[in-house]
C-alpha positions as CSV (number, residue, x, y, z in Angstrom):
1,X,76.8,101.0,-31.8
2,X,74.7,103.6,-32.8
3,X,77.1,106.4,-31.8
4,X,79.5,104.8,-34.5
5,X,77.0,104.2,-37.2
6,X,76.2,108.0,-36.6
7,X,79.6,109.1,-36.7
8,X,80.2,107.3,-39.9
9,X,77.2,108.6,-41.6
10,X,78.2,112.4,-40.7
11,X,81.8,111.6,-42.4
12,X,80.0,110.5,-45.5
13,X,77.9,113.0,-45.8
14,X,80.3,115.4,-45.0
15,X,82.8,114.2,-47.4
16,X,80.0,114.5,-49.9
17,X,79.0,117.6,-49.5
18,X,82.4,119.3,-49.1
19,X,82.7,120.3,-52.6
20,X,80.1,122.5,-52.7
21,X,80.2,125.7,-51.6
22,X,77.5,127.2,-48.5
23,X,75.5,128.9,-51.0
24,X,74.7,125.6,-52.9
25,X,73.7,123.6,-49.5
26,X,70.8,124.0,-49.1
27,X,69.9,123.0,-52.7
28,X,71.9,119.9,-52.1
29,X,70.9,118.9,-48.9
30,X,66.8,120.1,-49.4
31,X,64.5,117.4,-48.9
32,X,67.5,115.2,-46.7
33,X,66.7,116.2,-43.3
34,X,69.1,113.1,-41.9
35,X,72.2,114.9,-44.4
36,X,71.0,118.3,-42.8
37,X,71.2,116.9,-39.7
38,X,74.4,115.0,-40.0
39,X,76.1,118.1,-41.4
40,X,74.6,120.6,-39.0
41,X,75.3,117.9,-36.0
42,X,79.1,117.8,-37.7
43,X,79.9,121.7,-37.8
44,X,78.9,121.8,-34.2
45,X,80.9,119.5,-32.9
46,X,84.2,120.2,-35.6
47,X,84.3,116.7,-36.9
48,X,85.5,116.5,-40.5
49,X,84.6,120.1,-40.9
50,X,85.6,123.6,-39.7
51,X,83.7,124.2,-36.2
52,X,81.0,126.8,-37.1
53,X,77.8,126.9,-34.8
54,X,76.2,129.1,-36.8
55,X,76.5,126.7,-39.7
56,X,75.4,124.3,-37.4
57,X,71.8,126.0,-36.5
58,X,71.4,127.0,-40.1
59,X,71.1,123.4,-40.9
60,X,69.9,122.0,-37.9
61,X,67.1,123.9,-37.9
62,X,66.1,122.6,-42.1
63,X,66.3,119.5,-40.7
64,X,64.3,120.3,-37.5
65,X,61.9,122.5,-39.6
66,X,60.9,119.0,-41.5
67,X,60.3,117.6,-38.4
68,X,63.6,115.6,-38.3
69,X,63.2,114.0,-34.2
70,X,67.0,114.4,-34.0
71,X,67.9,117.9,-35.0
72,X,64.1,118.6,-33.0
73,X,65.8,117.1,-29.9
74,X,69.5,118.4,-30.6
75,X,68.5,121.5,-31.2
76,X,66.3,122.2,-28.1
77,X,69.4,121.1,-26.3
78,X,71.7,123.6,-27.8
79,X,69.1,126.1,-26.7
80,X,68.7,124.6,-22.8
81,X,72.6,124.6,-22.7
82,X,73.5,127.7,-24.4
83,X,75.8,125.3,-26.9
84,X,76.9,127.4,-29.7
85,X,73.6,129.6,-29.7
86,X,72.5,132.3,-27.2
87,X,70.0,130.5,-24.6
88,X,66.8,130.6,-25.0
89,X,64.6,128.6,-22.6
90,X,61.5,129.3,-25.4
91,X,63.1,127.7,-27.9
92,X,64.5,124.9,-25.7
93,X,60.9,124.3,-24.7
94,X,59.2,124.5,-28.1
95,X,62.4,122.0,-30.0
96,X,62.3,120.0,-27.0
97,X,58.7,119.5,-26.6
98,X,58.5,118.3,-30.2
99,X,61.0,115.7,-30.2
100,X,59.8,114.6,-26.8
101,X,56.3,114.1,-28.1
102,X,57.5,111.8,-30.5
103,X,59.1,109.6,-27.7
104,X,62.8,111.1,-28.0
105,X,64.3,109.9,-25.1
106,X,66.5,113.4,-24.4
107,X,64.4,115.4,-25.6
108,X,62.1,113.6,-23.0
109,X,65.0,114.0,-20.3
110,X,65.8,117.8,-21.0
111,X,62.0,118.6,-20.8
112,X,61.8,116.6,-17.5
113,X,64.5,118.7,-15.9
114,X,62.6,122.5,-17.6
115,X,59.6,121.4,-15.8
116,X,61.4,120.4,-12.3
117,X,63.4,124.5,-12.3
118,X,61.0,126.0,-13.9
119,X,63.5,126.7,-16.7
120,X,61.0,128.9,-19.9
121,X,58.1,126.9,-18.1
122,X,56.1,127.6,-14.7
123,X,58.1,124.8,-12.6
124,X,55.6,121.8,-11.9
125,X,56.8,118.7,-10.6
126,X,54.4,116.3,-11.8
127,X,55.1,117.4,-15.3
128,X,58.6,116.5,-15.1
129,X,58.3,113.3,-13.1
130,X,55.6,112.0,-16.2
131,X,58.6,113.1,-19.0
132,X,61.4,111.9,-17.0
133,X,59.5,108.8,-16.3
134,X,58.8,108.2,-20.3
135,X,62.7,109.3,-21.0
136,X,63.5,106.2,-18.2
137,X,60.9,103.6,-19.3
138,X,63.1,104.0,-22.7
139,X,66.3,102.7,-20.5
140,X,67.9,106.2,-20.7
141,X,69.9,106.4,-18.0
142,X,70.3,109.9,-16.9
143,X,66.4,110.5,-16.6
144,X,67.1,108.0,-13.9
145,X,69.2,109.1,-12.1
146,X,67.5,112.6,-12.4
147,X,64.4,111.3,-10.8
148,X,66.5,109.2,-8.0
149,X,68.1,112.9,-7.2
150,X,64.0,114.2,-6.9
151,X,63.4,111.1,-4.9
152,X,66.5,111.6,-2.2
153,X,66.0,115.3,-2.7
154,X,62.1,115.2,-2.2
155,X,62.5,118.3,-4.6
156,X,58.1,118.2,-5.2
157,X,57.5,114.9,-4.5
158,X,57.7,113.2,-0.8
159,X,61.4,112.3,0.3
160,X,61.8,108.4,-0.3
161,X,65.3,106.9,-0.2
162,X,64.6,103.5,-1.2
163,X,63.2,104.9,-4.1
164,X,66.2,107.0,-4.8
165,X,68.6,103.9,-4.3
166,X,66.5,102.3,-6.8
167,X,67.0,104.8,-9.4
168,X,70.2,105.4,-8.9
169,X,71.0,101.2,-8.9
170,X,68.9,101.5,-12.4
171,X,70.9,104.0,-13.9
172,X,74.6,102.7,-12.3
173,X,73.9,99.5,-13.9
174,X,74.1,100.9,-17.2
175,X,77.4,103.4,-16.6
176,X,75.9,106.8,-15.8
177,X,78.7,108.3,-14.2
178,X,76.7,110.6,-11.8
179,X,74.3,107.8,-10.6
180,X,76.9,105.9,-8.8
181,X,78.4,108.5,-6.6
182,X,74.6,109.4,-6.0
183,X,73.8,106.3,-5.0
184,X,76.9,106.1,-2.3
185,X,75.9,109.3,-0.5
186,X,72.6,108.2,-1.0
187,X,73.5,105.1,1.0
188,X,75.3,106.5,3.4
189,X,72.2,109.1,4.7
């Protein structure tokens, strides 16, 4: 799976670049965005390497900063979540928006639900039923069932339950946890 592949990749790269020190990194890694990403991506989660956020977003961002659509999309998340970084909706919005625009599922997904609060953004529904809609045309199951919860909801868009079933069945089908028990209660009004 992909997940695998990525994890092995961050252990190579991280067991290649552990002999030099932080000074010589970004030397190393310049012009890699996909090391700087596997290394930043690595130091946030603790894999392999010392957990260290502000490594993390020190590399991250080079990556991001080359227009790298992973640490783009990763990094607007850490900034929506408040994961290892102060959160920042602006920041969210502007990572976010990039990797979205380059059809970054996620990033498509994170934007969607900005738009829907109103989270850095002025909240508009339609906005975030077009990027949730992209994120789910892309299979991604969460963007579906975040627009079967705005369907059953009618959270800025007419109350439809078959709709929301729909969604929810969509994204169920594919293991999103949250969709299933969705769908019962949906069932059940």
């Amino acid at each position: 799976s992909i997940h695998s592949v990525n994890n092995e990749l961050m252990l190579m790269y991280v067991k290649e670049l552990q002999s030099f020190n932080d000074d010589d990194l970004p030397s190393i890694t310049h012009g890699h965005p996909r090391k700087q990403f596997s290394l930043g991506n690595a130091h946030r989660l603790g894999k392999n390497v010392e957990q260290d956020y502000g490594k993390a977003e020190r590399l991250l961002r080079l990556s991001a900063n080359q227009g790298y659509t992973d640490a783009e999309a990763l990094l607007g998340y850490m900034y929506f979540a408040g994961d290892g970084v102060e959160r920042d909706n602006r920041e969210a919005l502007k990572w976010l928006r990039l990797a979205a625009e380059k059809s970054d599922e996620i990033a498509q997904n994170f934007l969607g639900l900005m738009f829907s609060h109103g989270y850095g953004v002025t909240q508009n529904h339609a906005e975030a039923l077009r990027w949730l809609h992209l994120s789910a045309a892309q299979g991604f199951a969460a963007a579906q069932t975040n627009i079967g919860t705005m369907y059953y909801e009618g959270d800025g868009i007419e109350k439809d339950m078959v709709r929301a079933n729909m969604w929810f069945m969509l994204a169920a089908a594919k293991g999103e946890p949250d969709a299933l028990n969705n769908f019962m209660v949906a069932r059940r009004s």
